[in-house]
VEXKOLRO-263778 format. One record per residue (C-alpha): x, y, z; residue in one letter. Coordinates in steps of 0.5 Angstrom, whole numbers, plus 500, padded with zeros to 3 digits. Example, Ala and Ser with C-alpha at 12.3 -4.5 7.8 and 13.67 -1.06 7.14 Angstrom:
> xx|yy|zz|aa
> 525|491|516|A .
> 527|498|514|S .
This chain:
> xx|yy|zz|aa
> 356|697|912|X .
> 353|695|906|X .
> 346|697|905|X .
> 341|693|900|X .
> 335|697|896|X .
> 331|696|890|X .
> 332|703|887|X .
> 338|708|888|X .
> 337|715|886|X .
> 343|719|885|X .
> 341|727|886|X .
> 336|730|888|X .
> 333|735|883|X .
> 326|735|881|X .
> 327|729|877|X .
> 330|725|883|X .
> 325|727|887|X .
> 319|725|882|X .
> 323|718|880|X .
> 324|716|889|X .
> 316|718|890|X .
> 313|715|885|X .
> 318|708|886|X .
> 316|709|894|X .
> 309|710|893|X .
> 309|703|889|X .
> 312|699|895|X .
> 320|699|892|X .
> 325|700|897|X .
> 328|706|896|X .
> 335|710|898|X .
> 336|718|894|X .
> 343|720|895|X .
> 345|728|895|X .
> 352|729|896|X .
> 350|736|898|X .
> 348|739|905|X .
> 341|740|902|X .
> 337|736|896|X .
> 334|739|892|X .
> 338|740|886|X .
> 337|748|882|X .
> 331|748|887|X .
> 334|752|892|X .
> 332|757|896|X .
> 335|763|901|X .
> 331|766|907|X .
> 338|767|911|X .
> 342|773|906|X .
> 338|779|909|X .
> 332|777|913|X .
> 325|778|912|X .
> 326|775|904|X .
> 326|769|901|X .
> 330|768|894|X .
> 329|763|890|X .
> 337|763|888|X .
> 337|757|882|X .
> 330|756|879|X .
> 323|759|880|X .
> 318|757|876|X .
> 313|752|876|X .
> 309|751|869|X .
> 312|745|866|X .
> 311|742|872|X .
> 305|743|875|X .
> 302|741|866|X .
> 305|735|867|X .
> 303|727|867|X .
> 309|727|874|X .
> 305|733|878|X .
> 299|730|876|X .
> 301|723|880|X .
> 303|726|886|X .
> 299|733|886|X .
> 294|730|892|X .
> 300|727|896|X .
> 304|733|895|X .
> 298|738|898|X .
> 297|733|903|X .
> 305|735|905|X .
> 304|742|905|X .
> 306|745|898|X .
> 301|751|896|X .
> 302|755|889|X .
> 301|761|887|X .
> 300|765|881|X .
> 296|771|879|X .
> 292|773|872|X .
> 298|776|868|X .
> 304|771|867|X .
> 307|773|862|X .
> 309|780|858|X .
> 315|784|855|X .
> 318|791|855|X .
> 322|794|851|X .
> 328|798|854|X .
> 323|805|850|X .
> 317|802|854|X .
> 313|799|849|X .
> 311|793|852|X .
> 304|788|851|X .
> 302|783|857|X .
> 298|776|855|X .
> 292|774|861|X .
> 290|768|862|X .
> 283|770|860|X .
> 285|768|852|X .
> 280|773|850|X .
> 282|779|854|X .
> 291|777|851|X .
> 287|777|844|X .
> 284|783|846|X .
> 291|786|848|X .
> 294|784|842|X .
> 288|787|838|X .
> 289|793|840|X .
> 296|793|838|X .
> 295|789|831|X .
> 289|785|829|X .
> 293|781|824|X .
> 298|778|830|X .
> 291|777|834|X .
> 289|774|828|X .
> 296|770|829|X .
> 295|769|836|X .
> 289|766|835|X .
> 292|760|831|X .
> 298|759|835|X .
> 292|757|840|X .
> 289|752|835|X .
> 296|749|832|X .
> 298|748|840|X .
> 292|743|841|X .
> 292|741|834|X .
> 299|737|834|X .
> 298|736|842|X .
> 297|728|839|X .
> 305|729|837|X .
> 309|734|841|X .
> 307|732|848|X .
> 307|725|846|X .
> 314|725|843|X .
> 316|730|849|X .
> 311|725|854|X .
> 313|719|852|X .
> 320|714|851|X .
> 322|715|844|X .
> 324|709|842|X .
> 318|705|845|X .
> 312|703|842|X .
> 307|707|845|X .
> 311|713|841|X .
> 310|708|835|X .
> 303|708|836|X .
> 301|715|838|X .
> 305|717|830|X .
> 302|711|826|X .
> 296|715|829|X .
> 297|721|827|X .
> 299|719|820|X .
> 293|715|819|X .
> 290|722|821|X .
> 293|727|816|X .
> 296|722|812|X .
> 304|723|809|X .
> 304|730|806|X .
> 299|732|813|X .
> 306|729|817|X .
> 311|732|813|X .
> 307|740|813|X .
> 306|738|821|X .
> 313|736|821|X .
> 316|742|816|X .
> 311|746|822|X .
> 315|744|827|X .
> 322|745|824|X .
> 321|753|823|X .
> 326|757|827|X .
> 322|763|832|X .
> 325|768|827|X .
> 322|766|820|X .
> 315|766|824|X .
> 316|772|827|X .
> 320|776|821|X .
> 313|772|816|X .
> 307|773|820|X .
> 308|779|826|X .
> 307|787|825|X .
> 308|790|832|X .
> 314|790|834|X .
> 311|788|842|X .
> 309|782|838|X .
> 315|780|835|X .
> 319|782|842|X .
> 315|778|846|X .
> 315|771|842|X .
> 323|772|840|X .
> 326|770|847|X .
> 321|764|850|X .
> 326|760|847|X .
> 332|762|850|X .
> 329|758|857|X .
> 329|752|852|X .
> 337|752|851|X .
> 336|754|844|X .
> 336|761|839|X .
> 331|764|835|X .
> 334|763|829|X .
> 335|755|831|X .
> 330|749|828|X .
> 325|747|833|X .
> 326|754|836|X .
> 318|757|834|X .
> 317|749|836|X .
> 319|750|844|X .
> 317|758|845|X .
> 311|757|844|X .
> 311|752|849|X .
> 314|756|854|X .
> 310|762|853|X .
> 303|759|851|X .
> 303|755|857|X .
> 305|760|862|X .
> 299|765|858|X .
> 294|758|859|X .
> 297|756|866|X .
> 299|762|869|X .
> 306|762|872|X .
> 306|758|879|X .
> 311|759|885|X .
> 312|755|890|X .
> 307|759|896|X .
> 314|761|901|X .
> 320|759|896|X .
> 321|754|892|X .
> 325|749|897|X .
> 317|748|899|X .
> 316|744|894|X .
> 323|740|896|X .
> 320|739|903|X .
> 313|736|901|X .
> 318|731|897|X .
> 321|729|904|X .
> 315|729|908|X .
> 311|724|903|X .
> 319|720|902|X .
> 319|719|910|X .
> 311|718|910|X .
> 314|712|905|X .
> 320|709|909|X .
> 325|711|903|X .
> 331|712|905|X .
> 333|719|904|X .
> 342|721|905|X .
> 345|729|905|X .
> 353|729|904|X .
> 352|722|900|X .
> 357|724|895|X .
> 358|718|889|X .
> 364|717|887|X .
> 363|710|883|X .
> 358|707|880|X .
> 360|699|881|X .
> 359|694|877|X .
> 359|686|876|X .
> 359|682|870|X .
> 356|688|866|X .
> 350|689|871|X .
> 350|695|877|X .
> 351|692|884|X .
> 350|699|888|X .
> 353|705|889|X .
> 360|706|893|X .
> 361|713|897|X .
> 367|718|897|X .
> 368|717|905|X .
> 368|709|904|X .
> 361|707|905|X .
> 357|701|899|X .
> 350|702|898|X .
> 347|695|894|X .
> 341|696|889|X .
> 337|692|884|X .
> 337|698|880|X .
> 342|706|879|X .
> 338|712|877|X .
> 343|717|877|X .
> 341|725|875|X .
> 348|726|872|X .
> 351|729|866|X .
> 354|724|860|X .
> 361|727|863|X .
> 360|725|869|X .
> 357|718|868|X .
> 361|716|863|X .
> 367|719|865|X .
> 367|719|873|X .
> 362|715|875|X .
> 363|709|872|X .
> 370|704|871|X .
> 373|705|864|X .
> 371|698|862|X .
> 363|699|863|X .
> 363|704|857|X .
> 363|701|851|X .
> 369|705|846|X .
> 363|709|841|X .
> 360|711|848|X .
> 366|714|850|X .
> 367|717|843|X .
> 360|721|844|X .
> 361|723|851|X .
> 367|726|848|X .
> 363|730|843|X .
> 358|731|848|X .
> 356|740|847|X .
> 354|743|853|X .
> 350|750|852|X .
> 351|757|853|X .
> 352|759|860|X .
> 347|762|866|X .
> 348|769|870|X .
> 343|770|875|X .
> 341|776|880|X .
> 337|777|885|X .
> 335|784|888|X .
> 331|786|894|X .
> 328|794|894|X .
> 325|797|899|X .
> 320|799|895|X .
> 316|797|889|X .
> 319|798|882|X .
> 316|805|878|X .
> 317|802|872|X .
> 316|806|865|X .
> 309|802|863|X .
> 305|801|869|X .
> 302|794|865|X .
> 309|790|868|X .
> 306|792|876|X .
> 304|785|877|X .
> 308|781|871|X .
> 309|775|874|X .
> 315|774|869|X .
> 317|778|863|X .
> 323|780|858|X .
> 326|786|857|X .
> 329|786|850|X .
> 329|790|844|X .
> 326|784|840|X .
> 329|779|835|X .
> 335|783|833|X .
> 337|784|840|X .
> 336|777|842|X .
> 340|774|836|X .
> 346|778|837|X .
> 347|777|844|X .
> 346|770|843|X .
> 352|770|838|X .
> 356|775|842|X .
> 356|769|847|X .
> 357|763|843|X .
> 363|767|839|X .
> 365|768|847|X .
> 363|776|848|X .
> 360|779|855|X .
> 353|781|851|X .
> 352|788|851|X .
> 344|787|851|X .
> 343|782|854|X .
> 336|779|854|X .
> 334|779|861|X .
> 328|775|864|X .
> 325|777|871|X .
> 321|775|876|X .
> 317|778|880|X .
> 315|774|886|X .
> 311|778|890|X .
> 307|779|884|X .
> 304|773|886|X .
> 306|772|893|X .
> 307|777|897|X .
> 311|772|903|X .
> 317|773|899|X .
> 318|780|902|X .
> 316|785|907|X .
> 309|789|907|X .
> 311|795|901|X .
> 319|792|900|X .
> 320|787|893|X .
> 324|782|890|X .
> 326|781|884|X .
> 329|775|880|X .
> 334|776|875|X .
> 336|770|869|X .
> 340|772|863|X .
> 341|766|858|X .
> 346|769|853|X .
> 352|769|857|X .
> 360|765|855|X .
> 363|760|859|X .
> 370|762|857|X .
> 370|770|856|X .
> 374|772|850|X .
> 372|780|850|X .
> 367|784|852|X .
> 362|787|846|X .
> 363|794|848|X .
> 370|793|850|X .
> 368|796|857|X .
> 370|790|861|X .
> 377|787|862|X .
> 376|780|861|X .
> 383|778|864|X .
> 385|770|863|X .
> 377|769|861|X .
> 375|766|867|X .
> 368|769|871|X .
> 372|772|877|X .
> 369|777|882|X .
> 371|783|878|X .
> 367|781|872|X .
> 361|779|875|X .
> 360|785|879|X .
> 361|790|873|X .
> 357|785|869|X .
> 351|786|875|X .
> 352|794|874|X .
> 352|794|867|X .
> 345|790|867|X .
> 342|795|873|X .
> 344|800|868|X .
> 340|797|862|X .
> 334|796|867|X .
> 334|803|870|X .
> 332|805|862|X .
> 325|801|864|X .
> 325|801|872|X .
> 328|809|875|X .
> 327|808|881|X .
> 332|801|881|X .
> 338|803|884|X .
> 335|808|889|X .
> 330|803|891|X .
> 335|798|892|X .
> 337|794|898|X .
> 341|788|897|X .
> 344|784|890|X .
> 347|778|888|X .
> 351|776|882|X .
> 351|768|880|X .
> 356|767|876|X .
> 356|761|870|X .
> 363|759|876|X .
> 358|760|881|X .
> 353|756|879|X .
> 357|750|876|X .
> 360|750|883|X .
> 353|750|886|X .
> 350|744|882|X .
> 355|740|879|X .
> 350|738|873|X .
> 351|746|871|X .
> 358|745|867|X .
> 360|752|865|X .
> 354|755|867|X .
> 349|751|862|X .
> 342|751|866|X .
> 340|746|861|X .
> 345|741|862|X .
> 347|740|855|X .
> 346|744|848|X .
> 340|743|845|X .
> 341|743|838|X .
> 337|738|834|X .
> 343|733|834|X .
> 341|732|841|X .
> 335|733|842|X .
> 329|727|842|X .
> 332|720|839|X .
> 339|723|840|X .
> 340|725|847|X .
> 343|723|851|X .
> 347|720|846|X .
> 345|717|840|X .
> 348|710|842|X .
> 344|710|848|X .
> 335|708|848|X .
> 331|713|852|X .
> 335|712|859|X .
> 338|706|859|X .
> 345|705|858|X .
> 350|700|857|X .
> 350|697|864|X .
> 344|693|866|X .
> 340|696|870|X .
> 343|702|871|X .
> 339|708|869|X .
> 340|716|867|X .
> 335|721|868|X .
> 335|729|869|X .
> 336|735|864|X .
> 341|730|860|X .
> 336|726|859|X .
> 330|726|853|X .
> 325|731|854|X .
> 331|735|856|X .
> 331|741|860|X .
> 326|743|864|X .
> 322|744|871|X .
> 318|738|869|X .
> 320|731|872|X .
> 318|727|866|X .
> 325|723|866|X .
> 324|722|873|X .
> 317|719|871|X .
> 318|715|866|X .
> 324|711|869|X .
> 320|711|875|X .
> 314|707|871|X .
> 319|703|867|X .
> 322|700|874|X .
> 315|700|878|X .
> 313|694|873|X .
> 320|690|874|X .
């Protein structure tokens, strides 16, 4: 029986999520399709595996969201709905496998104070990262804020030309150009400095030695050291269920085991949805929080997509792979500096050189023999997430291959290169070996782990081809204007009235839900 709406969602990752509420909350007759069991996307959490514990399995922290236009549309109605945030004053730090180790606050004063202390030079430095933050707010967040290709976009950059003039652009643009590497090789002293700011752009998809890099870092790690790092009170999923709550209180219609196996189509223009077990669904517009690969080549009739278009989904690169853990201890961890105690997130690394190798070592299909390892500790800011005196760690390395060619310390054998059970055990052994350099009680306080593998993560989220977190690579040619695709204008594509949305998707990774919202405006004054 088919079924008629003004808006189908397809997915239901915060993007979705921000796309379906805003839409209802302006009257519009909406459906959001998940062809899994729960919605949610990368935001899933478990309280099931080993009870008392709840682990945020995919993504966890919230910053991007809650400093967004998205969150600030919906932050009453989703309170209302039960979400709460946590956070504390030190969000974000680094140390080094030696203990060296520095910790921004979200007291600015007392983070220059602590990286005085280490050099007044990089205080110097870090001061100006502040200013340069707020001086080029005008052109970053409007770039990453708004469409590309639109005329508020045009004006907010005519603005600024009138502002600083051709020669203030071109410095401004030559400025955001530069790769974290020339800046923290150039301007910073102390080897904790340059450890913190070398990894901030590896949860942008990109390598410090790439253009944009310094750009992107900077966005992660001032944001959290201004914003604080915020969990969702409970778990993530918190935040799915107030997206439900106030969906329903809106009459949207809202499907779990919904598979979409065919975007159709009649003269060029979307008619709905049609699902694996049969059912149409009918809709005036199609929002899918899809891949290019999977729009293009599953999704849509091979006579919707235009040959150029299919020629560049071909192309279309996807980035270096994920592998998560999570741990649970029955006991705080006794790390080496006690500065990390209450770090709501932090890397352990080296510092640059480090980060560069184990970048190339996965781009050129090697396991890293030092991987960069971010680490949440939930507790820190939420102590539901584990029993009174127990603890929860939260695990992300960012430079892993999808295909395996070799191990960089020959200590692994890699078999056909695919990520078997095997492989990632001795990669999860090998990371709890290099963190009990900076945490000795690890493996005597440990009580339970999870290894995800890139294979793991793909088969959790379909949109996390090989592992890549960010749905793509995010290298300047497919970045702004050209992502998706170079062809395609912000989230349109060649069939009319048919949308895409998600990581994919100008601005690109991130827990933001911009691209949700931007469509979601588009359609609210259709």
């Amino acid at each position: 029986m088919e079924q008629q709406f003004d808006v189908i969602v397809v997915g239901s990752g915060l993007n979705s999520l921000v796309c379906a509420a805003v839409l209802a909350k302006a009257g519009k007759r909406v459906c959001l399709l998940e062809r899994e069991s729960a919605l949610g996307g990368c935001i899933k959490s478990d309280s099931q595996s080993l009870p008392g514990f709840t682990f945020d399995l995919m993504s966890t922290s919230h910053v991007q969201f809650i400093t967004s236009p998205a969150y600030a549309a919906l932050a009453e109605d989703l309170h209302g709905a039960g979400l709460e945030y946590c956070s504390n004053e030190n969000p974000v730090g680094v140390i080094t496998p030696s203990g060296r180790a520095l910790v921004l606050n979200t007291d600015q004063a007392e983070s220059v104070r602590r990286i005085a202390a280490l050099s007044e030079s990089d205080a110097t430095v870090y001061q100006g990262m502040l200013e340069s933050f707020g001086d080029q707010a005008d052109v970053v967040f409007g770039l990453l804020g708004n469409e590309p290709w639109s005329w508020t976009t045009a004006k907010i950059l005519f603005q600024a030309l009138r502002r600083r003039g051709v020669l203030g652009m071109i410095s401004l643009f030559a400025t955001l150009m530069k790769p974290t590497r020339t800046v923290v090789e150039t301007e910073i002293e102390s080897e904790e400095m340059k450890a913190l700011l070398a990894p901030g752009c590896l949860h942008c998809g990109m390598s410090p030695g790439a253009p944009l890099s310094n750009l992107m870092g900077n966005l992660v790690t001032l944001s959290l050291a201004q914003a604080a790092d915020p969990l969702v009170k409970g778990g993530s999923e918190q935040l799915v269920a107030a997206f439900i709550t106030l969906l329903e209180a809106k009459g949207a219609t809202v499907m779990t085991n919904a598979d979409v196996c065919e975007i159709q189509t009649h003269d060029g223009q979307t008619t709905g949805v049609k699902l694996t077990n049969g059912d149409t669904l009918a809709a005036s517009h199609v929002v899918a929080n899809v891949t290019p690969s999977q729009l293009y080549q599953r999704l849509l009739p091979g006579s919707d997509v235009p040959e150029t278009v299919a020629r560049e989904v071909a192309s279309y690169r996807y980035g270096r792979s994920c592998l998560m853990m999570h741990l649970a201890l029955k006991e705080k961890p006794a790390w080496i500096n006690e500065q990390m105690a209450d770090v709501a997130l932090l890397h352990v690394t080296p510092g640059m050189e480090s980060v560069l190798r184990a970048v190339s070592e996965a781009e050129r299909g090697l396991l890293p023999a030092e991987p960069t390892v971010c680490v949440v500790q939930p507790c820190a800011v939420d102590p539901s997430r584990a029993p009174e005196g127990q603890w929860i760690l939260w695990l992300q390395l960012l430079e892993m291959p999808t295909a395996i060619k070799g191990d960089s310390l020959g200590q692994i054998a890699v078999g056909d290169g695919t990520w078997s059970e095997s492989i990632k055990t001795a990669v999860g052994d090998r990371i709890l070996g290099y963190l009990e350099q900076v945490i000795p009680n690890l493996r005597e306080a440990l009580l339970w782990q999870q290894v995800l593998s890139p294979a793991d993560l793909e088969h959790m989220n379909i949109n996390l081809v090989g592992g890549d977190p960010y749905s793509g690579d995010c290298a300047i040619n497919q970045q702004l204007f050209f992502r998706p695709l170079p062809s395609m204008k912000n989230h349109s594509t060649p069939v009319k009235n048919l949308h895409q949305i998600g990581a994919s998707t100008h601005p690109g990774p991130g827990l933001s839900g911009m691209s949700g919202f931007l469509v979601a405006n588009t359609l609210c004054k259709s």
